[in-house]
Each structure stands twice: as C-alpha cells, then as structure tokens.
N, C-alpha and C positions, 0 to 999 in steps of 0.2 A: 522554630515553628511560627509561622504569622499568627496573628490572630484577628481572627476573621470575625464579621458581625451575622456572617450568617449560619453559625451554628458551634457546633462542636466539633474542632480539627475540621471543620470545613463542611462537617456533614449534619442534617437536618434532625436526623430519625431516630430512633433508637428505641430498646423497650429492655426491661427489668426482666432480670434472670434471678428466679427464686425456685429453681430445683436444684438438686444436685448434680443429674446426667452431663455430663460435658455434650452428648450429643443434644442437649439443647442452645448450646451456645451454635454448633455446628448447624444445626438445623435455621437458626436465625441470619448467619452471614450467609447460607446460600438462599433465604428468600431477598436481601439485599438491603439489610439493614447499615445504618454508618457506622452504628456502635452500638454497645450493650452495655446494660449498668446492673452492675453484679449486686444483689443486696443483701446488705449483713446486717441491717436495721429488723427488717420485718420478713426473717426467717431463721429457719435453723442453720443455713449455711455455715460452714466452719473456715478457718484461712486455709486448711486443704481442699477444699473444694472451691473455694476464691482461685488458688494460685493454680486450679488444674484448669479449672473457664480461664484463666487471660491465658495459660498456656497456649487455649486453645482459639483463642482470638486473635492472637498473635498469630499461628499459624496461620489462620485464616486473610488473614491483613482486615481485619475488626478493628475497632478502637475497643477495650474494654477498659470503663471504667468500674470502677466500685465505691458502692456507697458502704461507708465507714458504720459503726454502729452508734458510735458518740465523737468528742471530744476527744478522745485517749489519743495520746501521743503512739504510742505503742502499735496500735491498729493501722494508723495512717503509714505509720514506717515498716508494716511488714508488708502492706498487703502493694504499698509503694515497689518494694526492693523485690516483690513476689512478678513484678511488670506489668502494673496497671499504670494504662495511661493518664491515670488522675486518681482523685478524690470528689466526691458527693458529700459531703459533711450537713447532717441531720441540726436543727435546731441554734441553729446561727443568730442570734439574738440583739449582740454586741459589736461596737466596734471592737471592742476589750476580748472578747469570744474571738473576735476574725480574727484577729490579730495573732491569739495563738495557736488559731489551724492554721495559719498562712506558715508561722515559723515551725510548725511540726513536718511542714510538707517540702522545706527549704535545710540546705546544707550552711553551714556556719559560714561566712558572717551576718548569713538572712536568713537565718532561722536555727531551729535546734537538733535538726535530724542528723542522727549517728548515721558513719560509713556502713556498709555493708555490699561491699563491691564483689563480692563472690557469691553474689546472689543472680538472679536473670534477669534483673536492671542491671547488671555488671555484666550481663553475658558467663556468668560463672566464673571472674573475674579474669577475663578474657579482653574484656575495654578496659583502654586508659582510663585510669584514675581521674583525669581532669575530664574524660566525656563522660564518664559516668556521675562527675560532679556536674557537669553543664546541663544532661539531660535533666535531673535532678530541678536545678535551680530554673531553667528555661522552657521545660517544655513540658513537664509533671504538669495536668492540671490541678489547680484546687480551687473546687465548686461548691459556693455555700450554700445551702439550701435558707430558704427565708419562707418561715413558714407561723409568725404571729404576727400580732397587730405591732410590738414592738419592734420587731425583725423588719417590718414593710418601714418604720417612721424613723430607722435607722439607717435605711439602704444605701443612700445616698453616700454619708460618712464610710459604711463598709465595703460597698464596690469599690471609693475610690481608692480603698487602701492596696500598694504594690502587694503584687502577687496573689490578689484575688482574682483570678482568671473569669470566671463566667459565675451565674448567680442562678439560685432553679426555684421557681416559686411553688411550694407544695398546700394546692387550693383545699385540699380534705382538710389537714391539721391546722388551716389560716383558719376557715370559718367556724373548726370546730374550737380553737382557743378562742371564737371571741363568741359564739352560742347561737349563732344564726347559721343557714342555711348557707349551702355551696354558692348559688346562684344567688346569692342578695345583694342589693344595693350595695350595701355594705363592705364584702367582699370586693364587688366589683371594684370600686374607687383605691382599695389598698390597692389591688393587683395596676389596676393605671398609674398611681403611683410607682411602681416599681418598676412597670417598663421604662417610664420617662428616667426613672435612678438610673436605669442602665444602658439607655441610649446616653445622656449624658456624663456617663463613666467610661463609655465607651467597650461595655462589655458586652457578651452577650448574655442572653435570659432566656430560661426553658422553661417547661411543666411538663406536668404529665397530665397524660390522655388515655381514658379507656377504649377508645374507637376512633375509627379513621376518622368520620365524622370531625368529630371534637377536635383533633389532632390537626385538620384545616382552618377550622376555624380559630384554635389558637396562632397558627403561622399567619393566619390573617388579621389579625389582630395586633401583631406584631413582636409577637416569640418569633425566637431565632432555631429553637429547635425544640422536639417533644420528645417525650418517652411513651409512647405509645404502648400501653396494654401490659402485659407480661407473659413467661410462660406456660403457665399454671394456667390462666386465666384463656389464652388459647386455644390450649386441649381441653378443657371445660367444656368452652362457649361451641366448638367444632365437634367434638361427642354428644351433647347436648342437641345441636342442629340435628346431626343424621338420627338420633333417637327417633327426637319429634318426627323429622320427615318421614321416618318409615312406618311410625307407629300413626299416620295419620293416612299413611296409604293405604291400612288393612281395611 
C-alpha cells in the first residue's frame, strides 16, 4: 500500500463508530465516508461488536479502523486478526511507548505479534501464510494518537520511528492535560508543532472534528485527514433539529 500524505489509505474523511448496530457502520459507507474508526476507548463496544463493524466495512469497501483501548498487546492483536485496517492507539506519550505499539502491530522480526492466520486477516486461513504475514507487516496501519504536552515535545523522535504509519492529534485531552482551553495559545503552538513533526517525518496527521465546519478548517490548516463527528452524536444532533423545528412551527 503507498502511503500517501494525503490521508488515510488515500482517504480524507472519516468519523467514530461508538454504537453497536452494524447498520451504523452501513449507514456511514453509503453517505460516502473513506473510513471509519471503531472506538473501544470511549465506549462500551466489545471485540464482538468490533469484529461484526470491520465485517461490515469490509463488505462495504470502508476502510475500518479501530482505536484500541490502551497499550495491551492483546487488543491490538485481536481486533488486527478480527480485519481492521489499522490501529488508533490512545495515549502515546514515548518514543519508548511507540516503540511497543509498533511491535505489537508487526509479525517477528519487527515486532511481537503472534500468528493467527485462521482468522479474517487470514481470510480463515484461506491466504498464504507469507500474505497474511506481508499484509500484517506492510499494510496494518498503526496510528499513535498524541494527545499531551509530552506526546507533542516528543513527536518528532516518535513519527520517525519504522512502522509508525500516521499520527492523530486528540485536541480535548492535549488541552485538558495541560488545564487551558481547547482554543488557546497554548494548544495552538503544540498542535503546529506536530504538523511540522509530521510533514517532516513524512507521515500523515489527523484530528478529529465535531462539524463539517471545523473538519475544513482543520484540512486547511494542514491535516491530512479528520474524524468528523460520530454516530451517536449524528442521531442526536438530527433528532434534536426536527424536535426544534417542529416544536417551533406550532
């Protein structure tokens, strides 16, 4: 797989799946999303309901990724062999940190991830042993999230390390480690920092965005791609609308 600087597998867009329904995964590839990032951080999601969304992303021709809920070796390598195009990995801090998501998301001699070729990264081990090891080592992303003031003053060190694929900067939990506002000076200059870490790593670098709005103006800024809104937040904000509207017609 190339890799491209303008986004992820090529594509810009994307937004967080934090229900269960698989027809939300489904509902998202036909409004024409690039991809969707499954979250096991900040929900109750379980890895059956992971592995039934990338089923269904997969079908779709979706990219689905999924964000991991920590560090654990274990999570990366199931929800990997369950056919997620990647990893999101929460709270990246260290070169020493990257270092060991990189090897959890890589097959030996670059990392420590056990086979598990009779999985649907294996095709139910149906692919050769050596594509199922290639896709693995080559085309798995894994995405660190950078989300303190230590994680932004480290970037540079941790993008350039092999097999850090792309980097996603998460502005809530940047400003709320450091006790200032979203929008503050402060924040602002980490987050410049970390574009320039990634333009000269040569990776790419996302955020997320609750509105289109936002989601432009980060691509203009110079993100490579956004996670736009989620679906929860969706159906919310769109039942919410037609309340008001109707309840304002009477």
């Amino acid at each position: 797989m190339a890799r491209v600087r303008d986004g992820i597998n090529g594509g810009t867009l994307g937004t967080w799946i934090k229900l269960a329904s698989p027809e939300s995964v489904e509902i998202m590839a036909y409004a024409g999303f690039d991809f969707v990032v499954i979250d096991l951080e900040h929900t109750t999601l379980d890895l059956g309901a992971a592995s039934t969304h990338i089923a269904m992303a997969r079908a779709l021709g979706l990219d689905p990724l999924v964000r991991v809920p920590d560090h654990g070796r274990s999570a990366i390598q199931r929800v990997l062999d369950a056919g997620a195009a990647g990893v999101i990995v929460p709270h990246v801090d260290t070169v020493e940190q990257a270092r060991a998501v990189v090897r959890a998301t890589r097959f030996p001699p670059r990392g420590d991830r056990g086979s598990g070729g009779t999985s649907r990264a294996g095709r139910w081990g149906l692919l050769p042993r050596t594509d199922y090891f290639a896709y693995g080592n080559e085309q798995a992303l894994c995405v660190v999230q950078l989300e303190s003031e230590p994680a932004i003053r480290n970037a540079g060190e941790i993008l350039a390390l092999d097999g850090v694929d792309a980097a996603f900067v998460g502005p809530a939990d940047l400003s709320m480690s450091m006790g200032v506002a979203a929008g503050s000076d402060e924040v602002d200059r980490l987050v410049t920092s970390a574009l320039a870490a990634a333009a000269a790593a040569g990776v790419p670098i996302g955020t997320a965005s609750a509105t289109s709005d936002q989601a432009r103006a980060a691509l203009a800024r110079g993100y490579d791609y956004v996670v736009v809104s989620n679906d929860t937040s969706i159906l919310a904000s769109g039942s919410q609308a037609i309340v008001h509207a109707l309840k304002a017609a009477r």
